[in-house]
N, C-alpha and C positions, 0 to 999 in steps of 0.2 A: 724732108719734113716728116714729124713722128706721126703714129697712129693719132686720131682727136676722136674720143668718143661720141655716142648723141648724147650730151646732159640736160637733159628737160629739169620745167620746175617738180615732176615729181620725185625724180634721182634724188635729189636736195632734199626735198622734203624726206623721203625715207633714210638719208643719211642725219638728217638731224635728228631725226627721232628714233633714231640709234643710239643715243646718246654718245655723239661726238661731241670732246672738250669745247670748252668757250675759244680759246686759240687758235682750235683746227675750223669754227666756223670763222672765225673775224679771215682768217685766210682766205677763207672758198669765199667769203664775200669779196674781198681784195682781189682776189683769182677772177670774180665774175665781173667788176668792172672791167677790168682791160683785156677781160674776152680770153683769155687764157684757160682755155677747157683741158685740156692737158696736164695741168698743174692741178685743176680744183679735180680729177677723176686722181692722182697720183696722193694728192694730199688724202681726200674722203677714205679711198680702198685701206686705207693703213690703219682707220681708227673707227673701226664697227666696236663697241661695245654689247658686249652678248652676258649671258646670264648659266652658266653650263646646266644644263638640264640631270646630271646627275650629281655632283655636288653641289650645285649653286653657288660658287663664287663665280666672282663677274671676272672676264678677260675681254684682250681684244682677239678680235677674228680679223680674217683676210677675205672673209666672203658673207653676205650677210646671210646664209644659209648655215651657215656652223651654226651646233647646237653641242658641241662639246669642247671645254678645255685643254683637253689630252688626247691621247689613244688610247690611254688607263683606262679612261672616261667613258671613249665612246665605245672601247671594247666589252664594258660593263655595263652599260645601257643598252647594247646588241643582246647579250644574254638577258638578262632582264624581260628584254619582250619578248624573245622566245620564249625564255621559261614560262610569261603571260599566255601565251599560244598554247605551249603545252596542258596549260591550264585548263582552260576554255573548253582544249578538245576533249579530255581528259570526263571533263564534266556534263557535256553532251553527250559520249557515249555514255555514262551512268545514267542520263535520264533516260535513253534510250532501253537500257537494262532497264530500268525499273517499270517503265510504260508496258514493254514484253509483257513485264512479272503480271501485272496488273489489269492484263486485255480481260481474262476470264474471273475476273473477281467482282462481287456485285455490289458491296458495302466498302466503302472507305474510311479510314480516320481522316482528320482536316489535313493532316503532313500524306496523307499518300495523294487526295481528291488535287489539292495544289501539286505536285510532282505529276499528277495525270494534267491538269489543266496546264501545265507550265503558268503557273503565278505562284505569288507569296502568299505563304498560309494565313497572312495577315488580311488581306484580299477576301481570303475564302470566310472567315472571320464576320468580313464587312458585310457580303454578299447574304450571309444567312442572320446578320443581326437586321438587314435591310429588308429580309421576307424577299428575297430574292431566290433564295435555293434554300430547300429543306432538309433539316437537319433533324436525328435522335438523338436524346440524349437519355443515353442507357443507365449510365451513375454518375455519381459527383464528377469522375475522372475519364468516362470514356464516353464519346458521342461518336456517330456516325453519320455519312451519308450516300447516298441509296445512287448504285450508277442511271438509275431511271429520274431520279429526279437533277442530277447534272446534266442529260437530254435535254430535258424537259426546259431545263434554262435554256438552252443553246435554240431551241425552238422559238421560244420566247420571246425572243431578244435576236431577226431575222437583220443579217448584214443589210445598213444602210448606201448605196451607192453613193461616192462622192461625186457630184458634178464638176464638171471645169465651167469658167464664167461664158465661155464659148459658146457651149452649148444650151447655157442657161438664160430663159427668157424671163428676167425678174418682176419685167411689171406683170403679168401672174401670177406672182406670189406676193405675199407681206410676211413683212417678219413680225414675231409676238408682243415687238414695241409699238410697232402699227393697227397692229389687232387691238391693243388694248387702248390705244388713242385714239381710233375712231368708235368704236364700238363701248369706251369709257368701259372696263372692266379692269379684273386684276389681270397682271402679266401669267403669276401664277396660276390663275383661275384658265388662261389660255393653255396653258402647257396639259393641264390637267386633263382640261377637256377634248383637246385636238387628242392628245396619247389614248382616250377611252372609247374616241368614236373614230380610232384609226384615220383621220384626219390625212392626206397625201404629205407629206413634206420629202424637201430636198436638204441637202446638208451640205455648206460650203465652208470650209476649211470648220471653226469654231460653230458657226452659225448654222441657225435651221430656219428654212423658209416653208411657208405654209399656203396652199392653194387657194387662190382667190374665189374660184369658183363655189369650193366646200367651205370656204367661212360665210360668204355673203347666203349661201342657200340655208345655212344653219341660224343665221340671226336674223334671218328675213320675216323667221315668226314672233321676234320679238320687235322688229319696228311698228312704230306710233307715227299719229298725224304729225306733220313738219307745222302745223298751222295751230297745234298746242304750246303755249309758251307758260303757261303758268299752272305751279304742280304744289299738291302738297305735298310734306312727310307727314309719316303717321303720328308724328308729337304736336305738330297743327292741328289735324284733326280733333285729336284726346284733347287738347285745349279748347279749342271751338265747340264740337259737339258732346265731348263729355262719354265718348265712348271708348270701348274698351280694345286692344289688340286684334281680340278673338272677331267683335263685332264689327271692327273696319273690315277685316279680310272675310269675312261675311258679306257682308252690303257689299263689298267691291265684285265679289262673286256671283253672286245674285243683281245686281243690276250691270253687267257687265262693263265695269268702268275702266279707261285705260290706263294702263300703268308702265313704267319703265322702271331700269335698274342703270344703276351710275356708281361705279366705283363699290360695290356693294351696299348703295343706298336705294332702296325703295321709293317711289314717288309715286302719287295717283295727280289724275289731273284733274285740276280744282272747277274746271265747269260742269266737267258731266258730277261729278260729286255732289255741287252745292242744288246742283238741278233733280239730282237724284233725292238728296234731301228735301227741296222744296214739294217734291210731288206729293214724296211720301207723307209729310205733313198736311199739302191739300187733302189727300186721299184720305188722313187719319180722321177729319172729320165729315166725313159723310158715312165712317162705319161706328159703329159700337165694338166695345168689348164686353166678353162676358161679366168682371168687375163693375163696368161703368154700367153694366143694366140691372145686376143685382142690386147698387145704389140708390138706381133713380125709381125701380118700381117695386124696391123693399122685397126682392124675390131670394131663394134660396137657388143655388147651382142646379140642383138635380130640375129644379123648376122650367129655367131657362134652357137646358139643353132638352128637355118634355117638349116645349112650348117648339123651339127650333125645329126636330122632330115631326112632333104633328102638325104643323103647319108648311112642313118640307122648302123651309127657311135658307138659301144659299149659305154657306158658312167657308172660311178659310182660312188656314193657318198661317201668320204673318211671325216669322220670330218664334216665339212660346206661348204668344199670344192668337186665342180662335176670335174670330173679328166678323161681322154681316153687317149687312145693310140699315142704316137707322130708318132710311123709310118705310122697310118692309115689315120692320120690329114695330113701328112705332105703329103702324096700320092695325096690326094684326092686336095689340095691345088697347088701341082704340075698340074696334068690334069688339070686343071681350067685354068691355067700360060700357 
């Protein structure tokens, strides 16, 4: 009995996708009903269709590891990658020369600083259009840059450690899509801010994760009551009460009112607001202003602040407006009567 190969369904499968003819499969199917493994390894080995990797025409091969048509071929594609090899080497040591040349040199053009950095001068380009690395530029044609300040980047910009998932405890951290869905800000606005306040993060493959502990501590002064649900914007406001940009962010300031941010929207909350409004209106009529008393007792300015003055009248400044007591005015205006 002859040798019987193992032919699994994967052999098959890499043999038809070899592109063997329609004929040679109806066979290996014929072969594999009546179990004749023998026949289907005899027929399959004879009709690999390959692609020659240095001329490109197609042939058959006898093994599906050929990658050449010939000996022509494959002896031509041998040299080929040495001669690649010799390349290579060829050009490592010249950067190797030229990094020598350039240990005690302190000013670079962009074609030596990339040959020092081992990158494309296109790179170096990017780097100093990005305010990334500092550059002179001496005339129209020649600019330079300072070996102090290609340091200075490489400080800058301290090796991140890549973690493996092993050793990484994720619920710790959030990533900047989570930051910016609980916390409703921009994504952008995270990246910004974690990179300016050195923020801890990890880096996993693409991805950058960011410490739980230093985002909740950092927006913990901007949490509000959970028990506030209804908020204005400031175009509510200017509609309702008639004021101006400058004087919300005023009154919200001086009456300490609370406010959140959401996606780059500002929001005050509408009870302490309309509370703060209502007082302020109680409160407006029990004082005078200096206008409404000139008014009512046909007096001149210089008159009213005399009278305030000698009478050592409490007085306070509300707004732009000086404001006292109507009953202390109105007393003191009576004796006089």
């Amino acid at each position: 009995m002859g040798f019987v190969p193992d032919v699994t369904v994967t052999h098959l499968a890499t043999w038809v996708n070899n592109g063997l003819r329609r004929e040679t499969k109806r066979e290996i199917i014929r072969a594999v009903k009546c179990s004749c493994f023998t026949k289907i390894w005899r027929i399959a080995k004879m009709e690999v269709k390959r692609i020659c990797q240095w001329c490109g025409k197609p042939f058959i091969a006898q093994k599906t590891t050929t990658n050449y048509c010939s000996p022509q071929c494959s002896k031509r594609g041998y040299k080929h990658r040495m001669k690649e090899r010799r390349m290579e080497l060829i050009q490592s040591q010249e950067l190797l020369e030229v990094k020598k040349m350039l240990e005690n040199q302190e000013y670079f053009t962009f074609s030596q600083a990339a040959k020092l950095m081992g990158v494309s001068r296109q790179y170096i380009y990017k780097l100093v259009k990005e305010d990334k690395l500092r550059a002179s530029r001496i005339s129209s044609r020649m600019s330079f840059i300072r070996r102090a300040d290609i340091e200075l980047l490489l400080k800058s910009k301290p090796y991140e450690r890549v973690m493996s998932k092993v050793e990484f405890d994720i619920a710790e951290y959030y990533t900047a899509e989570e930051i910016a869905q609980k916390y409703k800000v921009n994504t952008k606005w995270v990246w910004t801010y974690t990179r300016e306040h050195n923020v801890p993060k990890v880096k996993i493959r693409q991805f950058n994760y960011y410490s739980k502990k230093h985002i909740d501590a950092a927006f913990a002064k901007y949490k509000t009551d959970n028990d506030l649900t209804e908020w204005y914007t400031p175009e509510e406001i200017e509609q309702k009460y008639g004021m101006s940009r400058v004087a919300i962010r005023s009154h919200v300031y001086r009456n300490n009112i609370p406010s959140k941010k959401e996606h780059g929207q500002i929001f005050y909350s509408k009870l302490h607001f309309d509370l703060s409004k209502q007082t302020a209106e109680d409160n407006a009529s029990e004082y005078y202003t200096v206008q409404e008393v000139m008014k009512k007792y046909n007096l001149t300015r210089d008159s009213v602040y005399g009278i305030l003055q000698f009478h050592e009248i409490k007085r306070e400044k509300k707004g732009r407006f000086v404001r006292f007591l109507k009953v202390e005015f109105d007393h003191v205006m009576g004796v006089r009567k």
